[in-house]
C-alpha positions in Angstrom: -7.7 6.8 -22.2 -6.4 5.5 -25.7 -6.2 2.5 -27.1 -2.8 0.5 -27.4 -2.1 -1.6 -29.5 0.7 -5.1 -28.0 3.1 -7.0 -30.0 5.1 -7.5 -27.4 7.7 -10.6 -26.4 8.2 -11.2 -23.0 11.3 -8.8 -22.7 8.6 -5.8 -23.0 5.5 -7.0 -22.4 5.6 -5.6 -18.5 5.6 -2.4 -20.3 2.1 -2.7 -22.2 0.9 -4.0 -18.6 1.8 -0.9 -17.2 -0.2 1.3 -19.8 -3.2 -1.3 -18.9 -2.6 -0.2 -15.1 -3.1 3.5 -15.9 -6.3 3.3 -17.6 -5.0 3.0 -20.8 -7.6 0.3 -23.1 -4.3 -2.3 -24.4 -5.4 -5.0 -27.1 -2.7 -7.7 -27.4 -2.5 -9.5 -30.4 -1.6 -13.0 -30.9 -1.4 -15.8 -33.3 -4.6 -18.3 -33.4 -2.3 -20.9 -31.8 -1.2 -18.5 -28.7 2.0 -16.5 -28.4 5.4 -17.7 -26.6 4.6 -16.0 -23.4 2.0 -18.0 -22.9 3.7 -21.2 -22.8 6.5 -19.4 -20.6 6.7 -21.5 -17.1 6.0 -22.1 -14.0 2.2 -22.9 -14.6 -0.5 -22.7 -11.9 -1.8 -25.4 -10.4 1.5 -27.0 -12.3 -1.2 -27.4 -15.7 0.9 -26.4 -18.8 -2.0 -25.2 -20.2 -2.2 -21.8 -22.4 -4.3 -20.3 -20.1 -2.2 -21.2 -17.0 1.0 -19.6 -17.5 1.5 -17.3 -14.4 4.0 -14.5 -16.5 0.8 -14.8 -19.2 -1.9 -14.0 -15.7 0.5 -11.5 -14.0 1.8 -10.2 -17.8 -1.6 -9.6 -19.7 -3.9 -8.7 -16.4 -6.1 -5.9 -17.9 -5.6 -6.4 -21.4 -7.6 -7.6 -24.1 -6.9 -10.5 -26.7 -7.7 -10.8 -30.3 -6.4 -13.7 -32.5 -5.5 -12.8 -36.0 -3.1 -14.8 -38.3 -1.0 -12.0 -39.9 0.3 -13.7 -42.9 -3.4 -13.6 -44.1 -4.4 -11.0 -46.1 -8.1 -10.9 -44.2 -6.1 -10.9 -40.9 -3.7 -8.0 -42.1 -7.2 -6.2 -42.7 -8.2 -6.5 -39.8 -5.0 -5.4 -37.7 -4.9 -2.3 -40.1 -8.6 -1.4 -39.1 -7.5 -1.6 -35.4 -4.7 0.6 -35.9 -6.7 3.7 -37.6 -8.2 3.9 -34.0 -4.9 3.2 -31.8 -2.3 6.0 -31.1 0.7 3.5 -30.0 1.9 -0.1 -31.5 4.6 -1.3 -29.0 6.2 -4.5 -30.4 9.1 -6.5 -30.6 11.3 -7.0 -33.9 11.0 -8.3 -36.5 7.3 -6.7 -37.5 4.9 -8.8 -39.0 4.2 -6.0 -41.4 6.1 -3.2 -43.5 6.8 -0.3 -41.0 6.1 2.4 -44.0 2.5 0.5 -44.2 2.1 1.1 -40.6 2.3 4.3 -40.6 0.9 5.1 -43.8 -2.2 3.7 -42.2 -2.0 5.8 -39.2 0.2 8.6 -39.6 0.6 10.1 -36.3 1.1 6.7 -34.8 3.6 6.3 -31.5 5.3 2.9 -32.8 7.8 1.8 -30.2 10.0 -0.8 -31.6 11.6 -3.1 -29.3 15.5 -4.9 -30.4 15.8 -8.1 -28.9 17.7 -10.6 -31.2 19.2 -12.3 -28.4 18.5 -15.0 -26.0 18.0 -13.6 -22.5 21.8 -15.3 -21.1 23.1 -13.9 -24.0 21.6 -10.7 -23.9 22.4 -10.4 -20.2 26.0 -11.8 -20.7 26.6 -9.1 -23.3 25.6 -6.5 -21.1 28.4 -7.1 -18.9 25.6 -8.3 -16.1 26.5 -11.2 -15.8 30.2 -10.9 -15.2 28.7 -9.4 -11.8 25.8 -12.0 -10.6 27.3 -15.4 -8.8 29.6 -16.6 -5.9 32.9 -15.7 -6.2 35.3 -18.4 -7.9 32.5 -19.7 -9.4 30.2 -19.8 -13.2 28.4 -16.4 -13.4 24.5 -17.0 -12.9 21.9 -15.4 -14.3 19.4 -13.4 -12.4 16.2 -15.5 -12.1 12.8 -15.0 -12.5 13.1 -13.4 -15.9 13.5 -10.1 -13.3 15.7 -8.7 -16.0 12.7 -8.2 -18.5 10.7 -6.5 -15.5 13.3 -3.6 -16.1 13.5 -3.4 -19.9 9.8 -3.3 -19.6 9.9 0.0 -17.5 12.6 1.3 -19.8 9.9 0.4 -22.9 6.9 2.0 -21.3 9.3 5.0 -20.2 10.5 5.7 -24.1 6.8 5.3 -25.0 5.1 7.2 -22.4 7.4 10.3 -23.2 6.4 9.5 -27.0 2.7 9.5 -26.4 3.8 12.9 -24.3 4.8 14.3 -27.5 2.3 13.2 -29.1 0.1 15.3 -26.6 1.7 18.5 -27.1 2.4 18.7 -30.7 0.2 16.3 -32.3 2.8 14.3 -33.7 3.7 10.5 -33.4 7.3 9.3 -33.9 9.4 6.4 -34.0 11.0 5.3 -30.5 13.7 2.4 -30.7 14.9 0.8 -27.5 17.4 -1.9 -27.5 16.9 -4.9 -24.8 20.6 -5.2 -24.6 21.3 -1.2 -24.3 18.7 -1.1 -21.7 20.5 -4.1 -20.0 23.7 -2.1 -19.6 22.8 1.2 -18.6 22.0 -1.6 -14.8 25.8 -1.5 -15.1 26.5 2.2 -14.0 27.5 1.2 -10.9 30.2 -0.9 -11.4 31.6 1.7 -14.1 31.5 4.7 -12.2 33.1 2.5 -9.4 35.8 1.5 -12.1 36.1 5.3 -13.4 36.4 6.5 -9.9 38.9 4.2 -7.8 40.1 2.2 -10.9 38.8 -1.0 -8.9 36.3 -3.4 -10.5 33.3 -5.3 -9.3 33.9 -8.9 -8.7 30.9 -11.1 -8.2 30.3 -11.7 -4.4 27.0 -13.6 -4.0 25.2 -13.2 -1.3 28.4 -11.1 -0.1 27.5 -8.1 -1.2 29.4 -5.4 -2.5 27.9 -2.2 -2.0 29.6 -1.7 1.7 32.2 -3.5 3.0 30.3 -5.3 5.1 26.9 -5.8 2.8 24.7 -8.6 2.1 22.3 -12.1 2.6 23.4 -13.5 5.9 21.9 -16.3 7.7 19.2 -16.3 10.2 17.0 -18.9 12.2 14.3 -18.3 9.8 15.8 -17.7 6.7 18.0 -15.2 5.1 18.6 -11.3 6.0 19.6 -8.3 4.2 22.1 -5.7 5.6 24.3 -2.5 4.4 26.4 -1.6 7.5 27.1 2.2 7.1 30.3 3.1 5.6 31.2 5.5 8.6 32.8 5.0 11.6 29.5 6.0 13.7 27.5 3.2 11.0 30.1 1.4 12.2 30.2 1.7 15.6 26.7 1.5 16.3 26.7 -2.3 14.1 29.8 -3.2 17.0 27.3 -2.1 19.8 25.0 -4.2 18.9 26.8 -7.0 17.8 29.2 -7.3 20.3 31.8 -9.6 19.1 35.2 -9.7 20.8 37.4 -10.2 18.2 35.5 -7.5 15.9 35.9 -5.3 18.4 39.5 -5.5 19.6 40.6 -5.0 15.8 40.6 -0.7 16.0 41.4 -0.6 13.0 37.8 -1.9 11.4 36.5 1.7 12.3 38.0 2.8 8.7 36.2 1.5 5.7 38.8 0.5 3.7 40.4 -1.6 6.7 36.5 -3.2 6.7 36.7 -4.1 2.9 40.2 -5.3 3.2 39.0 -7.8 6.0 35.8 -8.0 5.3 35.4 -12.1 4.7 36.5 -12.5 8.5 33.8 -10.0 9.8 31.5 -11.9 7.5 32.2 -15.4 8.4 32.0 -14.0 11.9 28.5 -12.2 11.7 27.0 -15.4 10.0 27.8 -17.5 13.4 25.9 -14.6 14.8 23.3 -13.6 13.1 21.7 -17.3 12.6 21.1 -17.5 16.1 18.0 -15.0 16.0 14.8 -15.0 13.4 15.0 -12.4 10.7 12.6 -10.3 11.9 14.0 -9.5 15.1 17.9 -8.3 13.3 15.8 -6.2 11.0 13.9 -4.7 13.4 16.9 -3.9 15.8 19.0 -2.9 12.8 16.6 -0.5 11.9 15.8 1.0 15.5 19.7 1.7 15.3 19.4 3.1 11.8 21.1 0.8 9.8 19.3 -0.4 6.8 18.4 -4.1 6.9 15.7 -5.9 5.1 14.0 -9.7 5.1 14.7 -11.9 2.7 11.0 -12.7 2.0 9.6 -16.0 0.2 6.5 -15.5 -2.2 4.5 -16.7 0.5 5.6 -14.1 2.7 4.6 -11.7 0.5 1.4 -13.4 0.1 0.7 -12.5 3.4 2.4 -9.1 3.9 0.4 -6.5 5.7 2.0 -3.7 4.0 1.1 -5.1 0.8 -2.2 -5.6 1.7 -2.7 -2.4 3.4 -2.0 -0.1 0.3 -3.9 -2.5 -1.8 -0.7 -4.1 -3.8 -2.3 -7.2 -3.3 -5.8 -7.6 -3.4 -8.6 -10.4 -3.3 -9.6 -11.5 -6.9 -12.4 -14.0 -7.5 -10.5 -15.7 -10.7 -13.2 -17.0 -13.3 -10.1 -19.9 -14.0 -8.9 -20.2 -10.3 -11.3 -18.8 -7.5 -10.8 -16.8 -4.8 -6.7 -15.8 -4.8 -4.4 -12.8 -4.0 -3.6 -10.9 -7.1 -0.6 -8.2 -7.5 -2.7 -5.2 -8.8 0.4 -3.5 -9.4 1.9 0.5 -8.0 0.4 2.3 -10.9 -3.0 0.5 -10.5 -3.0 1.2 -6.8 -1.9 5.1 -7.0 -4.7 5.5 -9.5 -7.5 3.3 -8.2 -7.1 1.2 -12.0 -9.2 -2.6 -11.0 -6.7 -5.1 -12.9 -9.5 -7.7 -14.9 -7.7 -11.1 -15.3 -5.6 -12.1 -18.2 -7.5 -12.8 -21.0 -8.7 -16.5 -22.4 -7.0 -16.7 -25.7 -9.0 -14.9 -28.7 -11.5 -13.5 -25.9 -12.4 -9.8 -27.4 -12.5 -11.2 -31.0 -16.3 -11.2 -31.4 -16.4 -7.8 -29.4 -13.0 -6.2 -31.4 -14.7 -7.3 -34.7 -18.2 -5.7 -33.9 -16.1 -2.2 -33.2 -14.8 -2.3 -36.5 -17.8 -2.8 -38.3 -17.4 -6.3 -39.0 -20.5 -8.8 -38.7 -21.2 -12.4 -36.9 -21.4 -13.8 -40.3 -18.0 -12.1 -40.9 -16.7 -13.6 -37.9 -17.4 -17.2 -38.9 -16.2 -16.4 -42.3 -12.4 -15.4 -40.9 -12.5 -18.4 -38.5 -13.1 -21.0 -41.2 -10.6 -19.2 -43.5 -7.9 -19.4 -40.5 -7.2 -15.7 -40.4 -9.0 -15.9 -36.7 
């Protein structure tokens, strides 16, 4: 596998973890001090410590971290001595060096370069997202969890991987430019085609969904529940059989879909007094025997302790040199292909190792530390 060079913010940085999932050797670099993601929150064991960050541990599992100070000319050295032996920089704008430079140095370079001038809620507001996340009536809400840079990531590490592809066949590297914001709105297809096709837009419903008329989070003893009643009359008919609510029933006309989203806050207020009277496992389970897709609403602890995770090895058991023995996402790609995650790197960790690669002594080492370039 190649080496990969990160410069990545936290709106592509899943992308360079992915690359570190399939093999691929991924050196992030990052100011003396630390970079921004990791000081991004929560923090385990609630220390805001650099090392503690959990995006930083689930972000930069398997890669490696030098510490260089770019604006020195020794650490500018250095990064351009890396590069000769990497075939893709991924970063996010601005650079910290001139892009002709970067590729004068290493001509057949894959150099993805990521646009992301805004804020996330801007970003996301732009997009036209946000107009469709939140309860109805109420202040849009953004998505949480910063899940929105999971998916520019895999739009990043898409654009790249089909770069390095090239890269493969011809010999050539290239320039790939991916916008945060572009990515952002292609999530919007939905609503558009739904616009383009019935000349009816999207309104934000909450946990009301919107993708059947009868869709969404709906209360149970336990928790929440996800459901999509089919949009036919048999989908239909089967949700009745089971259900068995009176006043659903005696209304005939709920068999046609459009009746169903016409009407569909009384079925939902109706199915809410139902549903909460059982745990969520047993409506998914019965929704499913009757082939009607339905899904938990599961905490992180749940899926902590979810045996499907476990069984294909999504989760396994890490002994954490920071934080002991604890349940680590290894991550799809890493599973398929057998990759074992190592832990998110201590700050600076690979320096002495990186420098000895390129040549560079002990002696040298202490020389860029006490100069600040390290």
């Amino acid at each position: 596998m190649s080496l990969i060079i990160d410069l990545t913010a936290h709106s592509a940085a899943y992308a360079t973890r992915l690359f570190a999932e399939t093999g691929h050797r991924v050196v992030r670099v990052e100011s003396p001090a630390g970079d921004s993601l990791r000081r991004t929150g929560p923090f385990l064991h609630n220390r805001p410590e650099l090392e503690n960050g959990a995006y930083h541990q689930f972000l930069n599992a398997g890669k490696e971290s030098l510490t260089i100070d770019l604006k020195t000319s020794s650490g500018q050295k250095i990064f351009y001595d890396l590069l000769k032996k990497s075939v893709a920089l991924i970063a996010n704008l601005p650079l910290p060096l001139d892009q002709k430079a970067l590729l004068d140095a290493q001509p057949n370079l894959v150099l993805t370069l990521v646009e992301d001038s805004e804020p996330e809620l801007c970003a996301f507001a732009r997009s036209g997202l946000l107009s469709l996340t939140g309860h109805p009536g109420e202040r849009p809400v953004l998505l949480g969890g910063h899940v929105i840079y999971s998916a520019t990531g895999l739009y990043v590490a898409a654009a790249t991987a089909a770069a390095l592809y090239v890269l493969q066949q011809t010999g050539q590297g290239q320039v790939v430019n991916v916008s945060v914001r572009q990515c952002l709105e292609t999530l919007n297809e939905q609503a558009m085609v739904t616009y383009a096709t019935t000349g009816k837009g999207t309104e934000r419903r909450g946990y009301r969904g919107a993708i059947t008329a009868v869709s969404g989070a709906f209360p149970s003893s336990d928790g929440y529940w996800m459901i999509s009643v089919p949009h036919t009359v048999e989908g239909w008919d089967r949700f009745m059989e089971w259900v068995q609510d009176p006043v659903l029933m005696a209304d005939k006309s709920l068999a046609d879909e459009a009746e169903r989203d016409e009407k569909r806050d009384l079925i939902i207020n109706r199915l809410e007094l139902w549903s909460k009277r059982f745990p969520k496992a047993e409506l998914v389970a019965e929704s499913q025997k009757r082939h009607i897709p339905a899904s938990p609403v599961a905490t992180a602890l749940e899926l902590a302790e979810d045996p499907q995770l476990l069984s294909r090895g999504f989760l396994t058991q890490m002994d954490h040199p920071r934080f002991g023995p604890m349940m680590f996402p290894q991550g799809a790609i890493a599973t398929v292909l057998g990759t074992r995650m190592k832990p998110a790197p201590t700050l600076g960790q690979h320096n002495a190792e990186i420098l000895a690669e390129l040549g560079y002594h002990e002696s040298d080492h202490r020389a860029l530390v006490e100069c600040g370039a390290m």
